[in-house]
VEXBADO-469159 format. One record per atom (N, C-alpha, C): residue number from 1; residue in three letters; atom name; x, y, z. Coordinates in nm, 4 decimals, m for minus. Layout:
! VEXBADO-469159
NUM;ALA;CA;X;Y;Z
...
***
This chain:
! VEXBADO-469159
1;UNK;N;8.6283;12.6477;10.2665
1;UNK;CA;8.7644;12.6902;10.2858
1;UNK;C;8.8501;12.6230;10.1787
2;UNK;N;8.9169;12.6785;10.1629
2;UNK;CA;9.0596;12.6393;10.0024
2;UNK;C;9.1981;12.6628;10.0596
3;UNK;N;9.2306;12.5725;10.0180
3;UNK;CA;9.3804;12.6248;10.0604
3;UNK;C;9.4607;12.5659;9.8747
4;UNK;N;9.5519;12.6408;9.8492
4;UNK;CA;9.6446;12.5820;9.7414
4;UNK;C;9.8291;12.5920;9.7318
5;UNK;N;9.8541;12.5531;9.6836
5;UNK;CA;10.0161;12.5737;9.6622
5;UNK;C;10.0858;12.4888;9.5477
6;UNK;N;10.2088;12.4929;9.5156
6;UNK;CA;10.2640;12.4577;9.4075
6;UNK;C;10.3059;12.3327;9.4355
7;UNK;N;10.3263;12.2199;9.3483
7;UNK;CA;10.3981;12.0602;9.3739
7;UNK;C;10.4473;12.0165;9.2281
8;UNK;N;10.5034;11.9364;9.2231
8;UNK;CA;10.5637;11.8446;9.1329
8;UNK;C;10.5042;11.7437;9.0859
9;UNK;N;10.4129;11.6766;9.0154
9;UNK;CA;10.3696;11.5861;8.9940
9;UNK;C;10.3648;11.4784;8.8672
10;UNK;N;10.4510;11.3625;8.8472
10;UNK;CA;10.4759;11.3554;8.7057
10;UNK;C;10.5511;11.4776;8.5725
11;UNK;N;10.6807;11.4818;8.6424
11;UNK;CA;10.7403;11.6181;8.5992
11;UNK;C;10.6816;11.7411;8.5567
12;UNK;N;10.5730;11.7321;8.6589
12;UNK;CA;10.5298;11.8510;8.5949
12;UNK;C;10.4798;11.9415;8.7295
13;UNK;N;10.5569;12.1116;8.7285
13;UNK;CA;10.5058;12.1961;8.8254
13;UNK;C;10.3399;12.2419;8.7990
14;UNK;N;10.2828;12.1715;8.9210
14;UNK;CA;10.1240;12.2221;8.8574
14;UNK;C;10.0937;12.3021;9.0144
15;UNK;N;9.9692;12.3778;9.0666
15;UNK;CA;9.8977;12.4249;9.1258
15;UNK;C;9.8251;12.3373;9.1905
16;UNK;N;9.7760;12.3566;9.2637
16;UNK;CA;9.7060;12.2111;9.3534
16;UNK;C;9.6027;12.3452;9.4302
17;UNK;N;9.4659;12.2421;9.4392
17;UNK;CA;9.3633;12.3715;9.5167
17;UNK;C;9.2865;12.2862;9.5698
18;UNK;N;9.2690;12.2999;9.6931
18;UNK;CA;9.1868;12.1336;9.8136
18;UNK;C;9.0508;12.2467;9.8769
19;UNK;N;9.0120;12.1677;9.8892
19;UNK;CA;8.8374;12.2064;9.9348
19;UNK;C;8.8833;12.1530;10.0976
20;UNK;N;8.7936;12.2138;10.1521
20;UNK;CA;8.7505;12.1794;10.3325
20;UNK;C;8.5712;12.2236;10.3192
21;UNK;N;8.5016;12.0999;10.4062
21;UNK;CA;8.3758;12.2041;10.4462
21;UNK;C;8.3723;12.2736;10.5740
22;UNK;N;8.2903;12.2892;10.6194
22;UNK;CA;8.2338;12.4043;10.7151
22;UNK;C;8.2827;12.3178;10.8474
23;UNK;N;8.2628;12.2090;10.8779
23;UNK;CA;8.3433;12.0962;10.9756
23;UNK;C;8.5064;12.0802;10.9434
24;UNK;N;8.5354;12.1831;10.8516
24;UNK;CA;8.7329;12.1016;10.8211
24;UNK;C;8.7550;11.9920;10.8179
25;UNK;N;8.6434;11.9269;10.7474
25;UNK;CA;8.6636;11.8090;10.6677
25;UNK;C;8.7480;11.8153;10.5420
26;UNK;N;8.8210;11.7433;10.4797
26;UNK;CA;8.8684;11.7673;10.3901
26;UNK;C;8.7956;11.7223;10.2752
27;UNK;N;8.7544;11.7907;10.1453
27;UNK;CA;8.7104;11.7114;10.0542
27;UNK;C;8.7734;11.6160;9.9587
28;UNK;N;8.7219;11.4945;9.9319
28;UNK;CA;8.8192;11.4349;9.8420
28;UNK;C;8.7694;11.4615;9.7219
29;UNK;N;8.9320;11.4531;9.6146
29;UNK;CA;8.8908;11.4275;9.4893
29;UNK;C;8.8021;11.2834;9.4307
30;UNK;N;8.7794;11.3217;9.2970
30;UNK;CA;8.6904;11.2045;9.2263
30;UNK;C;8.8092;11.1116;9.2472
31;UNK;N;8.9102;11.1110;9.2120
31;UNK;CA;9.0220;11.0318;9.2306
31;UNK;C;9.0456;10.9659;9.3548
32;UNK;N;9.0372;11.0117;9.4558
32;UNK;CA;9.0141;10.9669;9.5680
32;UNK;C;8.8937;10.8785;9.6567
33;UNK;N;8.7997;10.9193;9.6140
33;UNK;CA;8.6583;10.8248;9.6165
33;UNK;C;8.6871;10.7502;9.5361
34;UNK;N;8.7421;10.7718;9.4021
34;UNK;CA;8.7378;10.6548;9.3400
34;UNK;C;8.8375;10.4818;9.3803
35;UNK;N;8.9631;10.5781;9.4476
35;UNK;CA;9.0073;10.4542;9.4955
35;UNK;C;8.9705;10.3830;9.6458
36;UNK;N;8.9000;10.4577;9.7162
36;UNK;CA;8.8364;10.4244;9.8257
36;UNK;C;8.7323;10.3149;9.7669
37;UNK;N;8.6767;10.3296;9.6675
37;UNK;CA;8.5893;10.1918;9.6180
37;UNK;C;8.6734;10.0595;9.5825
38;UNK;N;8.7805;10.0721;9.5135
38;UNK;CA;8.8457;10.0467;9.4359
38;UNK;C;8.8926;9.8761;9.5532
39;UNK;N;8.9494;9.7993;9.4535
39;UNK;CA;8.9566;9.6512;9.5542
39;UNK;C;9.0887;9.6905;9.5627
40;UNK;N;9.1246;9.5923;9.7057
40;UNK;CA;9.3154;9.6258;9.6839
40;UNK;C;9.4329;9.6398;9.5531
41;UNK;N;9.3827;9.5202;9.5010
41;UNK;CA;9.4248;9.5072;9.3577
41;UNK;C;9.4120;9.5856;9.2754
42;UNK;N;9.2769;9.6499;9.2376
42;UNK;CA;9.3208;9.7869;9.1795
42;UNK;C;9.3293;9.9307;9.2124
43;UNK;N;9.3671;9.9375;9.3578
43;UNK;CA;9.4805;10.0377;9.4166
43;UNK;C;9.5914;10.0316;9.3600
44;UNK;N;9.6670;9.8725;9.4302
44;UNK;CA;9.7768;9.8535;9.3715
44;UNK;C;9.8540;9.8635;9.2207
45;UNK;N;9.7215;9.8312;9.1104
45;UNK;CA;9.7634;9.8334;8.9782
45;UNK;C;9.7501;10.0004;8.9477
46;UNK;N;9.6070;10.0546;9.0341
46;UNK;CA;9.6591;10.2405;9.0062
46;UNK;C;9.7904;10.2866;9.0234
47;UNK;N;9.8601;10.2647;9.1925
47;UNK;CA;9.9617;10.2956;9.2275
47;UNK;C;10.0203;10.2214;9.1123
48;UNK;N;10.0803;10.1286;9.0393
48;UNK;CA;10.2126;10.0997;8.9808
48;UNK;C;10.2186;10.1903;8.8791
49;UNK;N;10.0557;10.2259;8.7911
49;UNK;CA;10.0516;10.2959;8.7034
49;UNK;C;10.1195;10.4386;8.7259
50;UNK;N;10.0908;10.5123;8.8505
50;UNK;CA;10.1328;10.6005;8.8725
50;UNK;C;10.2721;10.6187;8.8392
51;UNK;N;10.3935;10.5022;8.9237
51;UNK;CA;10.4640;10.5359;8.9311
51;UNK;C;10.5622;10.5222;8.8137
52;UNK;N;10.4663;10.4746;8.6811
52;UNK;CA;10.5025;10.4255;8.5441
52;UNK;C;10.5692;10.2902;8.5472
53;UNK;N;10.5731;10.2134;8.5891
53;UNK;CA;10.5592;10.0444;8.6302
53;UNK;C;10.4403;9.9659;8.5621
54;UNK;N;10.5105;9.9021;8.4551
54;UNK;CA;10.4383;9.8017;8.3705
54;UNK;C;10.4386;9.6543;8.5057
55;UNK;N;10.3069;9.6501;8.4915
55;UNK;CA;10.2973;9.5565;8.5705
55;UNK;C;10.3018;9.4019;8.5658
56;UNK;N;10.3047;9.3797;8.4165
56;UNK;CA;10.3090;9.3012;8.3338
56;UNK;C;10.4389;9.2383;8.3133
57;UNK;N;10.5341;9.3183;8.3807
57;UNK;CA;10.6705;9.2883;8.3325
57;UNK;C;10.7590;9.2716;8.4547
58;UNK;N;10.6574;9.2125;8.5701
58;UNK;CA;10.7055;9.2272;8.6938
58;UNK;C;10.7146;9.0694;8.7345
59;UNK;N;10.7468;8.9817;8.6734
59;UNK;CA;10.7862;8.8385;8.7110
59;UNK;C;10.9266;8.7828;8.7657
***
């Protein structure tokens, strides 16, 4: 199952398209497994990146 729709992401209007399996599980992206591994710390340094936050400059 797919579902998609339009969003905003980093100024930019993009398309978005999500997977489900046969249970309506949702599938995650590589992006998403990837931060499920990921230690708190580099969640946190993903998230700052995201939100364009030098992290370096946060004293």
């Amino acid at each position: 199952m797919t579902f998609s729709w339009q969003s905003r992401d980093q100024n930019l209007e993009l398309p978005w398209l999500r997977w489900w399996d046969n249970q309506g599980n949702l599938l995650q992206t590589g992006w998403e497994r990837c931060l499920r591994r990921a230690t708190p710390t580099q969640r946190l340094a993903a998230k700052l990146r995201e939100l364009n936050i030098n992290h370096d400059k946060l004293v």
